[in-house]
Backbone as ProteinMPNN parsed JSONL, in Angstrom:
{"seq_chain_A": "XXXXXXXXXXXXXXXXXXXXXXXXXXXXXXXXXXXXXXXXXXXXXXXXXXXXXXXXXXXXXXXXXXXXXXXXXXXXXXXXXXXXXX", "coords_chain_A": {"N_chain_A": [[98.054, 110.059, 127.723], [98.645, 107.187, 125.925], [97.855, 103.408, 126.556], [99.464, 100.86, 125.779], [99.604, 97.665, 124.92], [101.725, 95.044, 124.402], [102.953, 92.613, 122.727], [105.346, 90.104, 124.067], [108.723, 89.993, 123.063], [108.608, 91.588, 121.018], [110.603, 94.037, 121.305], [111.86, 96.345, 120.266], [109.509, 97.446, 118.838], [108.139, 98.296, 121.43], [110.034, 99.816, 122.583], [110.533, 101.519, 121.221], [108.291, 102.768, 121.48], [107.345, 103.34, 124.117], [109.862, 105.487, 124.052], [108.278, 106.997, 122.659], [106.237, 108.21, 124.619], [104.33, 106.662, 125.221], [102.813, 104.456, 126.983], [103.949, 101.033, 128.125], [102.738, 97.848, 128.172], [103.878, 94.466, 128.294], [102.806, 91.767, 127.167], [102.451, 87.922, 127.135], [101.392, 84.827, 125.875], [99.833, 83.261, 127.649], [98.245, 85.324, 128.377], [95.954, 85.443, 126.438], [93.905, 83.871, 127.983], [92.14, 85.776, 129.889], [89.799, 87.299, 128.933], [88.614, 90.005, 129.605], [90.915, 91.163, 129.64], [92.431, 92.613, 127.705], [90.971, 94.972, 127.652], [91.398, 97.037, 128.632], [93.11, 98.647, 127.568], [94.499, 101.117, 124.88], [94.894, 100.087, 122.665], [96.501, 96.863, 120.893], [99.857, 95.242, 120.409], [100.485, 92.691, 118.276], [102.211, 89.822, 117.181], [101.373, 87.704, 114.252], [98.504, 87.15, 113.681], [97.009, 85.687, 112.412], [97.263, 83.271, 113.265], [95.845, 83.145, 115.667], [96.24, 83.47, 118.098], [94.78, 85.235, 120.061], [92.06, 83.832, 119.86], [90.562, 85.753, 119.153], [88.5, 86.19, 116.893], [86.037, 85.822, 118.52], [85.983, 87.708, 120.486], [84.629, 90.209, 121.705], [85.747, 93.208, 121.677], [86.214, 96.533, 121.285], [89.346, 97.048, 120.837], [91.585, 98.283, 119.288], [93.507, 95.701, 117.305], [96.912, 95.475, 116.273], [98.532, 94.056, 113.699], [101.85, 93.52, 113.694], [104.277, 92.331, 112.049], [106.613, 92.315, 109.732], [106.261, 95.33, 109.637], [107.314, 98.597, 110.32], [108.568, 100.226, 113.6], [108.245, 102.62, 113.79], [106.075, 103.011, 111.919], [104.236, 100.726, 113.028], [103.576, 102.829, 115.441], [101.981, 104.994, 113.54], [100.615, 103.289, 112.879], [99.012, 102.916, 115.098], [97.952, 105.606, 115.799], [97.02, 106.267, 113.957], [94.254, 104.759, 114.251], [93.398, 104.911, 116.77], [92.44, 107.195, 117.236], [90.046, 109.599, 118.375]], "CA_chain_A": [[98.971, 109.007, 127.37], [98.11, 106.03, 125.535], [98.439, 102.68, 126.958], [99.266, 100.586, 124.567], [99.567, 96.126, 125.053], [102.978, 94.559, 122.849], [103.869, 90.711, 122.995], [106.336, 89.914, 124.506], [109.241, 89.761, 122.096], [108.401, 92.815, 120.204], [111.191, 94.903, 121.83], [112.472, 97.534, 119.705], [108.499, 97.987, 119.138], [107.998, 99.043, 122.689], [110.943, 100.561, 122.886], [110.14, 102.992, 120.446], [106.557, 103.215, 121.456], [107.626, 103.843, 125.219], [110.138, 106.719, 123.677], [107.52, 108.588, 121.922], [105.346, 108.68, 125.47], [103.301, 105.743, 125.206], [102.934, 103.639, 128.457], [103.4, 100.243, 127.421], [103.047, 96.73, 128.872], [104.246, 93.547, 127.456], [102.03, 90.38, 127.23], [102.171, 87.18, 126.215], [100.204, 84.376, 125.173], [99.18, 82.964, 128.523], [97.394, 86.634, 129.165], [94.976, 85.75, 126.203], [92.684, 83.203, 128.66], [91.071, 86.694, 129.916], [89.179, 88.268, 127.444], [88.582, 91.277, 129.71], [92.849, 91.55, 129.833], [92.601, 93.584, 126.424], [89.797, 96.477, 127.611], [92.252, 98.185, 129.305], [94.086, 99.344, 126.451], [94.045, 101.471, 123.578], [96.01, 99.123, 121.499], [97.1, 95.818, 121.614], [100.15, 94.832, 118.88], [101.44, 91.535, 117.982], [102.381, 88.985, 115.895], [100.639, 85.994, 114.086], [96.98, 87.443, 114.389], [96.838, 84.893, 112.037], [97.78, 81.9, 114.52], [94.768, 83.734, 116.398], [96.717, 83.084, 119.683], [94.054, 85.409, 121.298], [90.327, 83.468, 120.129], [90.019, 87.277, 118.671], [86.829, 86.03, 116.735], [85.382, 85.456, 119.676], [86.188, 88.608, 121.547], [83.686, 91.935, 121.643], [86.177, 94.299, 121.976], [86.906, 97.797, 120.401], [90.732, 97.49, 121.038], [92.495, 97.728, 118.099], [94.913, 94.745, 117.533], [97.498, 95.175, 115.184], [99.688, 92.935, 113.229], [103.425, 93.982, 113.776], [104.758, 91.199, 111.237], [106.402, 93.422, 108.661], [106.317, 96.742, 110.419], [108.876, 99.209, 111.286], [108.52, 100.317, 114.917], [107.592, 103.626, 113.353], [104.971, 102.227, 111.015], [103.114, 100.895, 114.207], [103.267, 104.101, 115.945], [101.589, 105.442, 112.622], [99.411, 102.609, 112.629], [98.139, 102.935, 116.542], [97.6, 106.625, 115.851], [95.747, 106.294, 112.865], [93.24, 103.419, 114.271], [93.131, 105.248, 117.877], [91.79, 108.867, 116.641], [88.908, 109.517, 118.597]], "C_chain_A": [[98.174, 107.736, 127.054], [98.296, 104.739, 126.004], [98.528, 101.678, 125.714], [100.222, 98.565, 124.922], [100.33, 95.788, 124.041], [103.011, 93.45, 123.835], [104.848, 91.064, 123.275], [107.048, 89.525, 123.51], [109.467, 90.459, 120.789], [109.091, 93.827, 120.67], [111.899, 96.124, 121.513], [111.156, 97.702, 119.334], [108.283, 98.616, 120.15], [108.986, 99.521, 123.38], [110.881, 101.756, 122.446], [108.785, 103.198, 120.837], [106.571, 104.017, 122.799], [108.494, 105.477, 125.343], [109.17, 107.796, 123.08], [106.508, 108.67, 122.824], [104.386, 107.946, 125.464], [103.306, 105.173, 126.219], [102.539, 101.763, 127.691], [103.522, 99.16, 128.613], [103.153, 95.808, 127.796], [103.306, 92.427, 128.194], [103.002, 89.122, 126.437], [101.319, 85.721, 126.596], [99.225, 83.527, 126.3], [98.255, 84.096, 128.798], [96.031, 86.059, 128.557], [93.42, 84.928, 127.015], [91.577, 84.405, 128.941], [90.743, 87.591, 128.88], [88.756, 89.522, 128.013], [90.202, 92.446, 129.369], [92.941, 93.119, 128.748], [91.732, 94.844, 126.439], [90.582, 97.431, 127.922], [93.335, 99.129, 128.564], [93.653, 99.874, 125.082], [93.826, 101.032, 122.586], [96.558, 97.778, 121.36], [98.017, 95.806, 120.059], [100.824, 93.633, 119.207], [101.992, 90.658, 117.003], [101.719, 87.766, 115.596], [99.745, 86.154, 114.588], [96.548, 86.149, 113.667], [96.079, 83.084, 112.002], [96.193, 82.279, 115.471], [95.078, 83.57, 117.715], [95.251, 83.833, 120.465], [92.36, 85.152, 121.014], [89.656, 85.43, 120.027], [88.319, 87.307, 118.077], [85.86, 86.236, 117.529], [85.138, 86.59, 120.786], [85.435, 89.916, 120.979], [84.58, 92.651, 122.122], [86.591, 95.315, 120.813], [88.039, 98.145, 120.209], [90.818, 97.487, 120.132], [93.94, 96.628, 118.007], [95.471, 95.328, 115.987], [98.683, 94.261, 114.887], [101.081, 93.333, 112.52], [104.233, 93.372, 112.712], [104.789, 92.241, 109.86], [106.715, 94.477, 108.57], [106.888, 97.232, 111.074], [108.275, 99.517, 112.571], [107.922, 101.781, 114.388], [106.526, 103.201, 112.165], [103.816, 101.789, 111.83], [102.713, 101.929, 114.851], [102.145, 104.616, 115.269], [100.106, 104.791, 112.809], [98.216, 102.633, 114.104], [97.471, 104.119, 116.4], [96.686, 106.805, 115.312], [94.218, 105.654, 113.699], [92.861, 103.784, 115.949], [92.419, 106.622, 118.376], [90.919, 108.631, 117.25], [87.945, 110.958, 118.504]], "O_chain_A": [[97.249, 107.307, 127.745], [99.52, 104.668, 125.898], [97.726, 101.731, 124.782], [101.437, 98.508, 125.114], [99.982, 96.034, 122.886], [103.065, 93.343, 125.061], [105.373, 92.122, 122.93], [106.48, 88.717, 122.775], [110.173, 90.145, 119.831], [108.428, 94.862, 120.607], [112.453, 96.832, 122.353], [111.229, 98.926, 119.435], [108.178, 99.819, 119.91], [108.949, 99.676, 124.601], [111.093, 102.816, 123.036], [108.217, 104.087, 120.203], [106.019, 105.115, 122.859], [108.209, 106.376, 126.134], [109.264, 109.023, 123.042], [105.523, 109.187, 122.297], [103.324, 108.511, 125.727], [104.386, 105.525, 126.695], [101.547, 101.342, 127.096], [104.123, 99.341, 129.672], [102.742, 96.029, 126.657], [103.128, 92.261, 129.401], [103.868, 89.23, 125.569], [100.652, 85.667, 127.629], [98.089, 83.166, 125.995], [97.343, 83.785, 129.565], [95.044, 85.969, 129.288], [92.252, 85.23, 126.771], [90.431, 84.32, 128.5], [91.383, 88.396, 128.203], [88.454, 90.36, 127.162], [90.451, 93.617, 129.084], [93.364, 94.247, 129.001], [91.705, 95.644, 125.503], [90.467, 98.586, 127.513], [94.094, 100.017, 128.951], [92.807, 99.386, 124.333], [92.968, 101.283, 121.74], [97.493, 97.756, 122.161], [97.539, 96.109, 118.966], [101.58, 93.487, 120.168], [102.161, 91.111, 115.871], [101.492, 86.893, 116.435], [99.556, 85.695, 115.715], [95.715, 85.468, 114.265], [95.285, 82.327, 111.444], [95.566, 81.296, 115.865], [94.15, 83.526, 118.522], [94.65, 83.186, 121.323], [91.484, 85.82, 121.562], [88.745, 86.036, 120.59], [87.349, 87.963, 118.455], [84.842, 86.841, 117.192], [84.351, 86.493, 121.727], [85.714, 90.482, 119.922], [84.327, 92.911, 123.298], [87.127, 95.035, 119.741], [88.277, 99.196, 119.614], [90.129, 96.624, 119.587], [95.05, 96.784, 118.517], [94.828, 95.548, 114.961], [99.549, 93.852, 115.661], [101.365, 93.435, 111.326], [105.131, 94.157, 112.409], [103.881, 92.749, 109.203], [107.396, 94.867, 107.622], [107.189, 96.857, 112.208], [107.199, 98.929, 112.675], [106.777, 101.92, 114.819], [107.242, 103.561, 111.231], [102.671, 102.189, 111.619], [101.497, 102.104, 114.931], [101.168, 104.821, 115.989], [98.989, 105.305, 112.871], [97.002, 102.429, 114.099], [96.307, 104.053, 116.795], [95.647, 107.321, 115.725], [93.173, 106.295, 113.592], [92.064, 103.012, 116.482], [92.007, 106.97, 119.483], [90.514, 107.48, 117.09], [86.736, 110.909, 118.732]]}, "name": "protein", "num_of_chains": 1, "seq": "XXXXXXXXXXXXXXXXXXXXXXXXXXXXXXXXXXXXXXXXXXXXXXXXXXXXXXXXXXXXXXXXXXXXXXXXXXXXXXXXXXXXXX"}
């Protein structure tokens, strides 16, 4: 099972992500102070990577973030799967 990190506010995302057997938790934007917060997950998705709420530049990690803005709830699924293949 994948764990898989959604903003808070993304709820028919991790609604459907939690139905197809995903284990999810919801963040938001106070989490990004720790920059370890995001190791723990396969996946992180949100919105406004843009906005850079989480100092992503800045962060050495292999998570994949993706940018929900746009994207059906099945479209992320698609997109976690794809970008989580190991």
């Amino acid at each position: 099972m994948k764990n898989i990190a959604v903003q808070k506010g993304l709820t028919q995302i991790a609604d459907h992500l939690t139905e197809a057997g995903y284990k999810v938790f919801e963040f938001d934007t106070r989490q990004k102070g720790s920059k370890d917060f995001f190791r723990g997950f396969d996946a992180v998705v949100m919105m406004g990577m843009n906005d850079n709420i989480m100092g992503i530049q800045t962060t050495n990690t292999k998570t994949p973030f993706i940018e929900a803005r746009g994207m059906t709830p099945e479209e992320v699924q698609k997109t976690i799967e794809d970008r989580t293949k190991h």
